[in-house]
N, C-alpha and C positions, 0 to 999 in steps of 0.2 A: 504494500500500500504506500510506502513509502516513497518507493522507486516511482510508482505513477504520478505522486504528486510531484517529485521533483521534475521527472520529463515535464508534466505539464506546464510546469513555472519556466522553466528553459524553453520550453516551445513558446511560451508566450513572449517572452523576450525576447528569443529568434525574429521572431516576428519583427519587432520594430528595429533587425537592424537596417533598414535602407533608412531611415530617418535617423541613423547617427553618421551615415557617411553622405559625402556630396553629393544630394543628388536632388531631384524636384520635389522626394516627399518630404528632406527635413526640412525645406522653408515652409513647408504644411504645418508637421508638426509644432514647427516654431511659431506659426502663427497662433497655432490652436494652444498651446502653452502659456503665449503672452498673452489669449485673450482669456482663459483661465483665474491665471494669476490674477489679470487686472481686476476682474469680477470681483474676485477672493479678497481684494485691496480695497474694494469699495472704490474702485475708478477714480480714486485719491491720487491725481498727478502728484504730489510730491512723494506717498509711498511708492508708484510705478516705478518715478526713476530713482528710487533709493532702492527698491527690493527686486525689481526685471532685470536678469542679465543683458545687459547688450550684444552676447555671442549666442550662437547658433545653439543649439539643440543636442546635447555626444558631448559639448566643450564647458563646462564639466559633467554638467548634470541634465535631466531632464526638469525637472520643477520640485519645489519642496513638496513634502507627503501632506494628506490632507488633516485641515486646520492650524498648519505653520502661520500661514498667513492672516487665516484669519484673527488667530491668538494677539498678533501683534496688536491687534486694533482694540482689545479687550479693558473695561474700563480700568482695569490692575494691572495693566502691562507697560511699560516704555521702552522706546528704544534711543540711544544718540551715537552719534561717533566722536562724541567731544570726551573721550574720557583723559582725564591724565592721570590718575594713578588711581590703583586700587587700595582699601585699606579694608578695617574689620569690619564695619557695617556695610560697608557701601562701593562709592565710585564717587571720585572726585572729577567735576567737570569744573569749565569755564564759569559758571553758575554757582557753584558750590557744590557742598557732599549731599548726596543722595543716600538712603540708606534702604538695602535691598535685601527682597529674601534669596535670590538668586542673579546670577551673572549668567550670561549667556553668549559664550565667546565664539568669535569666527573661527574655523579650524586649520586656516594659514593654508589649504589647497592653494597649488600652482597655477594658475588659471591661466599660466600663458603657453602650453603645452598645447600646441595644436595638430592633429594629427593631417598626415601625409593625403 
């Protein structure tokens, strides 16, 4: 039972590879990803162009899993890119200390890896 479920998951990924390499279906995909996303964003121009990758579809990722985005927007949630240091409560921004129950750090992916 095993074995089937895993073929099944690999077939299904099989699947979408012509939508990671160059070809007419990932600017589909990529549309249909960014129109997604934007939905999930609430069509919030300054979340799109803070949270929509600008590269294609394969480079890195497909899209966050579902509710990433929407979390963001949740009345107990923030996000910035002004931190300068972290400390015991919180994160210190330009603003001052904020004090948090969690951090949520980029994972430093290469993103300028593009393949052939």
């Amino acid at each position: 039972m095993l074995v089937e479920y895993r073929k099944k998951v690999e077939n299904s990924f099989n699947k979408l590879f012509h939508a990671l390499t160059n070809d007419p279906t990932q600017a589909a995909v990529t549309e249909q990803c960014t129109r997604i996303m934007s939905e999930r964003l609430g069509n919030d121009p300054e979340l799109i162009k803070k949270f929509i990758p600008s590269w294609r579809v394969g480079c890195p990722r497909l899209s966050p899993g579902e509710g990433y985005l929407e979390a963001l927007q949740a009345p107990n949630a923030e996000y910035t890119w002004d931190i300068k240091r972290i400390t015991e409560k919180g994160i210190v921004t330009s603003a001052g200390e904020i004090e948090l129950d969690a951090i949520v750090c980029a994972t430093g992916f290469d993103i300028s890896f593009m393949p052939q």
